[in-house]
C-alpha positions as CSV (number, residue, x, y, z in Angstrom):
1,X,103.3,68.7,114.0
2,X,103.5,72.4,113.1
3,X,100.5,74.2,112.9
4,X,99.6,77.0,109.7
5,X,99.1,79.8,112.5
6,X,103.0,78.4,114.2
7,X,104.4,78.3,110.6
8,X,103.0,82.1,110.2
9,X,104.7,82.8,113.8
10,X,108.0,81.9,112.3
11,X,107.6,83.8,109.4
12,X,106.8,86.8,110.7
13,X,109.8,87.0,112.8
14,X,112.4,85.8,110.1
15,X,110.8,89.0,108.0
16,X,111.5,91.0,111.2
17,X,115.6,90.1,110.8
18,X,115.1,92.1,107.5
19,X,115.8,88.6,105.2
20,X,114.6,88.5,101.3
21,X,111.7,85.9,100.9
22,X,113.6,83.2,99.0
23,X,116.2,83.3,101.3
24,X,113.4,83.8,104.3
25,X,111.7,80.5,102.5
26,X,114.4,78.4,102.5
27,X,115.8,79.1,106.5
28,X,112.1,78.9,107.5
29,X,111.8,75.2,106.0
30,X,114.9,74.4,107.9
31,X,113.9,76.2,111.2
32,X,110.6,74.4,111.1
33,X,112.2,70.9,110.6
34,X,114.7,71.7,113.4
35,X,111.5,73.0,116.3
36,X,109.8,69.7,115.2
37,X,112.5,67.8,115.9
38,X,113.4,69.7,119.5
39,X,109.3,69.0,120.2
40,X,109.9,65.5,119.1
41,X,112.9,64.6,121.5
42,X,112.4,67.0,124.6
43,X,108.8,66.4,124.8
44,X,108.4,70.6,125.1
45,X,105.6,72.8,123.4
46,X,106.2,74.6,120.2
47,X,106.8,78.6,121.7
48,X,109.4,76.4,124.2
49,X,111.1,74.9,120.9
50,X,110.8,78.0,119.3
51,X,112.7,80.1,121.9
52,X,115.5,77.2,121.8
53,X,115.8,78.0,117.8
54,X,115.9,81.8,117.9
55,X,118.5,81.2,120.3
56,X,120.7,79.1,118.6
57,X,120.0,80.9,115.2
58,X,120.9,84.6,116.9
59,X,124.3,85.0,115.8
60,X,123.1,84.3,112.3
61,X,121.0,87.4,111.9
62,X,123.6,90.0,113.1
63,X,123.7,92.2,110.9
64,X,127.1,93.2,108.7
65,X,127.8,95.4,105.8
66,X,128.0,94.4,102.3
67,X,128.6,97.0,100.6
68,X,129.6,95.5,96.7
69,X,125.5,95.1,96.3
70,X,123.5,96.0,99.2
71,X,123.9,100.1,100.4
72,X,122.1,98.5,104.1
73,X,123.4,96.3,106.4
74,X,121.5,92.7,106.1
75,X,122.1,89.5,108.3
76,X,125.1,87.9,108.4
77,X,123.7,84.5,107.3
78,X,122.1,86.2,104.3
79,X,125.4,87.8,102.9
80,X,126.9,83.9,103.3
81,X,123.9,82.9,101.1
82,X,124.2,85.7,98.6
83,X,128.1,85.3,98.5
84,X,128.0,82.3,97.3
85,X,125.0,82.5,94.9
86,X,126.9,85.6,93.0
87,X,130.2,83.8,93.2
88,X,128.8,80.9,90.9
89,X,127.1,83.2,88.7
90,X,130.1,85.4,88.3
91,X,132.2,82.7,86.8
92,X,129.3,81.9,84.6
93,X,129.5,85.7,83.6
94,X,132.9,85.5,83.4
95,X,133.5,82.6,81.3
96,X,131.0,84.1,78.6
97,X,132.5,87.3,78.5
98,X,135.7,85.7,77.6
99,X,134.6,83.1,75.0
100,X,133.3,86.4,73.7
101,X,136.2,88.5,74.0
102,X,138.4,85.4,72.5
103,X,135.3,85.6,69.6
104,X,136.4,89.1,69.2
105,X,140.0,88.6,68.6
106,X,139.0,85.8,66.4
107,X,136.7,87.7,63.8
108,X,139.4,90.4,63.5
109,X,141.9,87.9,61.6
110,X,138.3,86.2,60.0
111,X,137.5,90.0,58.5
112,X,139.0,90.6,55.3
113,X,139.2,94.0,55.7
114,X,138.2,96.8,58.7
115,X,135.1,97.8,57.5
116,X,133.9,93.5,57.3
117,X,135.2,93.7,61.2
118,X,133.5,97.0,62.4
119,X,130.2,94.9,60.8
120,X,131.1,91.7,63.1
121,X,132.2,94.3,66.2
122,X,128.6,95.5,66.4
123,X,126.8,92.4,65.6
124,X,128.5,90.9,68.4
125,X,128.1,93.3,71.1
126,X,124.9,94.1,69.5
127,X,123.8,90.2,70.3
128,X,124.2,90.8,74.3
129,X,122.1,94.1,74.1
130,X,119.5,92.5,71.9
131,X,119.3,88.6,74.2
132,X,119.0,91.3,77.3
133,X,116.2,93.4,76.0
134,X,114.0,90.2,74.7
135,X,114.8,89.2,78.3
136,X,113.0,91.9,80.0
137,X,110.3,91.9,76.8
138,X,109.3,88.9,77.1
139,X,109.1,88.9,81.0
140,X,106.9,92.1,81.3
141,X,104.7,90.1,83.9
142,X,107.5,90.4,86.4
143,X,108.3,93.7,85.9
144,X,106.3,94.8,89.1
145,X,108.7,92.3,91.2
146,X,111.5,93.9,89.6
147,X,111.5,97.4,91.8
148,X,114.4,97.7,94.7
149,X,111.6,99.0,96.5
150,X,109.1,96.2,96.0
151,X,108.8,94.2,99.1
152,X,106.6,92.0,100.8
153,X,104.7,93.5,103.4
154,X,106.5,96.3,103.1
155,X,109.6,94.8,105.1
156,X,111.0,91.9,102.9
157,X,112.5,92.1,99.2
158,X,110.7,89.2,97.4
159,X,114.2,87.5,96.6
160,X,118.2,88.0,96.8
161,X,118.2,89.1,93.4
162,X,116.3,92.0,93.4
163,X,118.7,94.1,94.4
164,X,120.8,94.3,91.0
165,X,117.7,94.4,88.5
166,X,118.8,97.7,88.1
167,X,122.4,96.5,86.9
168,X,120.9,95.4,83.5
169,X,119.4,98.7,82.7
170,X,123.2,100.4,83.2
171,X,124.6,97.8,81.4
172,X,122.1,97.9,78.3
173,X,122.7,101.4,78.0
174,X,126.6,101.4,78.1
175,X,126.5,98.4,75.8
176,X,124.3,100.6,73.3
177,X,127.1,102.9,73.4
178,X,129.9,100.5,72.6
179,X,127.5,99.0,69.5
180,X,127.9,102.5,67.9
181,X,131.6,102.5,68.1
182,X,133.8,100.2,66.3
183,X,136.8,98.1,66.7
184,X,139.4,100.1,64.3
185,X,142.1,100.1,67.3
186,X,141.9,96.5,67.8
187,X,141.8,96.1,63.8
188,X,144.9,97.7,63.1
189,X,146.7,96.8,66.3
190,X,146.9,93.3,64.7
191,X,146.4,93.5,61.1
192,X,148.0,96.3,60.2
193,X,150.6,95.9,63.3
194,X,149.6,100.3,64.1
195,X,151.2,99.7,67.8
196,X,150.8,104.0,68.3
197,X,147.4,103.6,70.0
198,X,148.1,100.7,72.8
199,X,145.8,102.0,75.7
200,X,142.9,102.9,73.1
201,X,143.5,99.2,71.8
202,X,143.2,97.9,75.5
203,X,140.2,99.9,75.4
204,X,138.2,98.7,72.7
205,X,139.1,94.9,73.3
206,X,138.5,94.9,77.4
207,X,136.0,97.4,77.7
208,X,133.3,95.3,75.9
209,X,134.3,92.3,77.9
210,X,133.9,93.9,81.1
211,X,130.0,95.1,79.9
212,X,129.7,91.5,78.2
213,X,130.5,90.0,81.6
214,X,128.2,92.1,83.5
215,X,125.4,92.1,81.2
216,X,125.7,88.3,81.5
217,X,126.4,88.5,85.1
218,X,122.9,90.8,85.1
219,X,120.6,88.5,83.2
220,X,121.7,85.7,85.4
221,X,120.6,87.4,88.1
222,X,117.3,88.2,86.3
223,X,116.6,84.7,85.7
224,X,117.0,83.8,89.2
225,X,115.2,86.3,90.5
226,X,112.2,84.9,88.2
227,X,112.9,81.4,89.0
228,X,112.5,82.5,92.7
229,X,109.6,84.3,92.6
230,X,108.2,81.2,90.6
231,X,108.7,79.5,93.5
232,X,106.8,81.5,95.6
233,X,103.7,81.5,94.5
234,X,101.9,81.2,98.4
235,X,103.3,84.4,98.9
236,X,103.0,86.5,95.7
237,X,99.3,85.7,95.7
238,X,98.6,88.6,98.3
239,X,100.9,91.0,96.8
């Protein structure tokens, strides 16, 4: 049986491999079943167990570059983690920026004239600016936890997510730039078959996907990290 001051042992040192605390939650629940289970068997006291674990678990913590979202290095086993949490909510993100973008194409042969589709151009990229403000509105009571800098005991970000808070502020404010333009390119590219401007058609049809994806891609990571921190309510309480 692990004991509170044993379970605060193996905190404290996964906190010393520089993990966030969701991830640093969910290994430590693992690690703790897996020390029990070397007591169990073996027959050996915990710090015996314990020195077993760190070993096996070394090559796990060495730490790599990952670059995309993290400017430091962090532990290998952390980057697997966070890999494949962004991959799933990437092709969430992605998914919704192109129902949008095919929404797009859609309301330019719905509008019955340019001025009708300049209306539905900034109403719809005006949707994704307005869902991700209410967001952040209505969650003021995280916005302490939402800091790149805010960790726990000063060594730890609380979770994974953290890291790219910052993501939805940039894209807010370059998807309040694209609700003051309009969509006449795209308008007359395919009503009014005006092929002269390609690249500024291109423009106005994939550069509000690519915020639309991100913003998306940014909430999602917003929600998580609130989720997470929900989670972790043994260790926010100190904070």
């Amino acid at each position: 049986m692990i004991t509170e001051e044993q379970e605060n042992k193996i905190t404290d040192y996964l906190i010393a491999q520089q993990l966030s605390l969701d991830i640093l939650v969910e290994i430590r629940d693992h690690m703790i079943s897996q020390i029990s289970d070397i007591q169990f068997r073996e027959n050996i006291s915990f710090e015996d167990a314990f020195l077993k674990i760190k070993e096996s678990w070394n090559g796990e913590f060495k730490l790599v570059n990952y670059l995309l979202f993290y400017p430091t290095e962090i532990p290998l086993i952390a980057k697997r983690i966070i890999q494949e949490k962004y991959a799933g909510l990437f092709r969430k993100s992605l998914m919704i920026g192109l129902l949008a973008l095919g929404v797009n194409v859609l309301l330019i042969f719905i509008a019955k004239n340019q001025e009708v589709y300049n209306i539905f151009f900034k109403l719809l990229n005006g949707s994704f600016l307005l869902g991700s403000v209410l967001i952040l509105v209505f969650n003021y009571k995280i916005w302490k936890y939402l800091k790149a800098d805010f960790k726990y005991k000063g060594k730890s970000l609380y979770t994974m997510y953290q890291q790219n808070i910052g993501l939805m502020v940039v894209c807010a404010s370059s998807m309040a730039q694209v609700v003051m333009k309009n969509g006449n390119y795209a308008y007359q590219f395919f009503r009014e078959h005006n092929h002269s401007e390609v690249f500024l058609t291109l423009v106005t049809l994939i550069l509000p996907f690519i915020l639309q994806t991100a913003l998306v891609f940014a909430v999602f990571n917003f929600m998580e990290h609130k989720k997470n921190l929900a989670k972790m309510q043994e260790f926010l309480k100190p904070a």
